[in-house]
C-alpha positions in Angstrom: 194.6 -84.3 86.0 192.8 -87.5 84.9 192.3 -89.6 87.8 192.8 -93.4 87.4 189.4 -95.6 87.4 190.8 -98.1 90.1 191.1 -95.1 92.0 187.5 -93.6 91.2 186.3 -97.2 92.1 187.5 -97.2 95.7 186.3 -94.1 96.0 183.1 -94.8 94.9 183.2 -98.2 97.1 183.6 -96.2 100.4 180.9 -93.6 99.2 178.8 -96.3 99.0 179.8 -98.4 102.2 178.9 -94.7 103.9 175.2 -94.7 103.0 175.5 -92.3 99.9 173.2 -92.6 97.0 174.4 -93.4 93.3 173.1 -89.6 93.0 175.4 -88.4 95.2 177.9 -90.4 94.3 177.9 -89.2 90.6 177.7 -85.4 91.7 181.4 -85.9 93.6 183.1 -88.5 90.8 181.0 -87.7 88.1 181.1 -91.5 86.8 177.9 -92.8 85.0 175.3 -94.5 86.9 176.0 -97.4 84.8 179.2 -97.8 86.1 178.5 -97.2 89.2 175.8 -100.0 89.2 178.9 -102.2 87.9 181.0 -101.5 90.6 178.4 -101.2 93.5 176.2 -103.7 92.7 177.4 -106.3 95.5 177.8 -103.4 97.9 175.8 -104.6 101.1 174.5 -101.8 102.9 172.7 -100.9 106.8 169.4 -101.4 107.7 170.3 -97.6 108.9 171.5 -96.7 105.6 168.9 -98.0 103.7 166.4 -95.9 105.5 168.5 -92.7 104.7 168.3 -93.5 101.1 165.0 -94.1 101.3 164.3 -91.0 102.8 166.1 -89.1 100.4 164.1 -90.6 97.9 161.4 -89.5 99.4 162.5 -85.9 99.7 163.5 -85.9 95.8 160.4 -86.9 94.8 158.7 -84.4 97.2 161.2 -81.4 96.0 160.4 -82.8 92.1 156.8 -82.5 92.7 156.8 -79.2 94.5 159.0 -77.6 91.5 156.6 -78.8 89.0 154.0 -77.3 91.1 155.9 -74.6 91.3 156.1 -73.9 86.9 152.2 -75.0 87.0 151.5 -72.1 89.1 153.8 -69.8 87.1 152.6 -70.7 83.7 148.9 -70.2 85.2 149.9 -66.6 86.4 151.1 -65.9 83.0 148.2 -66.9 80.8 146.1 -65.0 83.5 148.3 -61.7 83.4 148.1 -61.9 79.6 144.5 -62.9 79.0 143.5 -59.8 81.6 145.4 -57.9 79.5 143.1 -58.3 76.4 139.9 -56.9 78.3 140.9 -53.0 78.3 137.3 -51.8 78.9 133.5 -52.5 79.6 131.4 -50.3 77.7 128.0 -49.4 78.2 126.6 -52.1 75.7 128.4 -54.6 77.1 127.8 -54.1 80.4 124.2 -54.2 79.9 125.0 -57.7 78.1 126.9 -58.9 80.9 124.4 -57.9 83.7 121.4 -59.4 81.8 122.7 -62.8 80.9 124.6 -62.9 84.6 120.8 -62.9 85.5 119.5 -64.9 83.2 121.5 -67.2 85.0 121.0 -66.5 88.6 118.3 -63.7 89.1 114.5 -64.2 90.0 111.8 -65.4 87.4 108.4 -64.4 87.4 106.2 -68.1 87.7 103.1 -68.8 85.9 101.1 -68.7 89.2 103.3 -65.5 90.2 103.6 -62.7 87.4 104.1 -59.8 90.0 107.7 -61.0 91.3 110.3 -58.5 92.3 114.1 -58.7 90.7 116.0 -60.6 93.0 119.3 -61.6 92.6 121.3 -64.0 94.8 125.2 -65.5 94.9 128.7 -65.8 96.9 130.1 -64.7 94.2 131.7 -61.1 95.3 132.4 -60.4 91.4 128.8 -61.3 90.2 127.0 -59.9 93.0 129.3 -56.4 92.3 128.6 -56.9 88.5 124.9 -56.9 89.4 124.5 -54.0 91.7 126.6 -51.8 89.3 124.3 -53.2 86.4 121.4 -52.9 88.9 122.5 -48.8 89.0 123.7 -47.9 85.9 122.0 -50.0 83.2 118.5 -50.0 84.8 118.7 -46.6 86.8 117.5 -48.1 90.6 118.8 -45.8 93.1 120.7 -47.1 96.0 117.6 -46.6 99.0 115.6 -49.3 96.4 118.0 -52.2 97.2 117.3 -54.4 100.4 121.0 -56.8 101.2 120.2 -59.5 102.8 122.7 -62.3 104.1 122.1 -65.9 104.2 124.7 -68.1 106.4 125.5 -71.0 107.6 125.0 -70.9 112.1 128.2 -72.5 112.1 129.8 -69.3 110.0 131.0 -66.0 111.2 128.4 -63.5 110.8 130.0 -60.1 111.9 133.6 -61.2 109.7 130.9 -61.6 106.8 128.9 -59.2 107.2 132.4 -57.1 107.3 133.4 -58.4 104.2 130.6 -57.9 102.2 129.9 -54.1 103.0 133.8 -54.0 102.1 132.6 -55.7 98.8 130.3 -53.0 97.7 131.6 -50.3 99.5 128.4 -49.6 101.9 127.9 -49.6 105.6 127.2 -52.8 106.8 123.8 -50.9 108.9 122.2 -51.1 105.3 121.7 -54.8 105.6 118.6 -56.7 106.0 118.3 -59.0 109.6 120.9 -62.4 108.3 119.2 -65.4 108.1 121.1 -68.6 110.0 120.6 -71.8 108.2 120.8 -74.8 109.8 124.1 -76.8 109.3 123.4 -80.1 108.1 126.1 -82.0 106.6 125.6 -83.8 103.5 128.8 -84.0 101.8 132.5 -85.1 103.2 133.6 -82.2 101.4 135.4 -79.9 103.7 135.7 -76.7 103.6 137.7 -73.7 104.9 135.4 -71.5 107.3 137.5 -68.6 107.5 136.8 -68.3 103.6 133.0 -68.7 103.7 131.1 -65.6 103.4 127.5 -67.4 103.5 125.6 -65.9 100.5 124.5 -62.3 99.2 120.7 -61.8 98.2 120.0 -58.3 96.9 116.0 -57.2 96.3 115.0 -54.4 94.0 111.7 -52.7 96.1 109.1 -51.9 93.6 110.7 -53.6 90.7 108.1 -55.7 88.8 107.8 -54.1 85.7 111.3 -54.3 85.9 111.5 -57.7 86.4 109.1 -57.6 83.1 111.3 -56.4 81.1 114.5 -57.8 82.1 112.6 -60.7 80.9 112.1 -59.4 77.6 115.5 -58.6 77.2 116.8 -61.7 78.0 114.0 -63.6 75.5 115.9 -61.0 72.9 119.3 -62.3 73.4 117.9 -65.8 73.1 116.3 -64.7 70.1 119.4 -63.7 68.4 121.5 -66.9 69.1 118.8 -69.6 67.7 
């Protein structure tokens, strides 16, 4: 049954007079926005009222930016889900490429002044620190009693929840670390940052490893070789 405009009008003027917004004015008449700015615009309304509209507004653009957070986040998980999906296995090869440019990147070099240094490799990176001890063991044949763990963190961290979560990490009892070393908190940043999620950082040291360091070295000036 059509319902006759003067009729949608007064209805629409005691909406109004009650505080509701055009939005929910149009979801219970379903009459344009135009019109309704026709019909409403010498509508006076409350201090009181005005504040509930405003705080609807508020709360549509908070819902409108948590639902396009909301697809971000879903789109992200999708591309991640399928991208994973393309890596279905690590051989040999290219684990040995991984490991040696991963520490190319972050590992110990031998100095001029100091040719007899020992392969080190240090981040707080659990993946990179895992990829190195597993490239550490099966690429380059070190046996477990040759690596020394060692912990650096912050005095302001949490050494026993991180010294937890590292043994966790590579599956080892947390009695093979090295003593931690504190460092002194000094801040330099007004960056902030969650403490329950830092972990200080991971240094592992292959004993007796200089030739290895050597030619770790050599392998690494091969790759570069190939990509000039």
């Amino acid at each position: 049954m059509l319902v006759h405009p003067s009729k949608n009008k007064q209805h629409a003027l005691e909406l109004r007079s009650k505080g509701k917004s055009y939005r929910e004015i149009n979801s219970i008449l379903g009459v344009s926005k135009s019109t309704l700015s026709y019909w409403l615009n010498n509508v006076e309304v409350t201090y009181k009222q005005k504040e509930y509209l405003l705080q609807k507004q508020r709360e549509g653009r908070i819902k409108g930016a948590q639902k396009r957070r909301d697809l971000r986040i879903a789109k992200e998980q999708m591309i991640l889900v399928k991208a994973s999906k393309e890596v279905s296995r690590i051989s040999k090869r290219e684990l040995w490429l991984l490991g040696t440019i991963a520490y190319w990147c972050e590992g110990s070099k031998q100095k001029a002044n100091n040719v007899s240094g020992r392969v080190i490799f240090a981040n707080s990176d659990p993946f990179l620190i895992k990829l190195f001890v597993r490239w550490i063991k099966e690429i380059c044949k070190v046996p477990e009693d040759r690596l020394v763990y060692t912990l650096y963190i912050h005095e302001t961290g949490n050494l026993k929840a991180s010294l937890n979560y590292w043994s966790k990490i590579l599956e080892i009892n947390k009695y093979r670390f090295a003593r931690a070393i504190l460092k002194k908190h000094k801040v330099s940043t007004n960056r902030k940052y969650n403490n329950s999620l830092y972990f200080g950082l991971l240094r592992v040291t292959v004993r007796n490893s200089t030739d290895l360091n050597r030619q770790i070295r050599g392998w690494i000036g091969g790759v570069n070789n190939l990509l000039k």
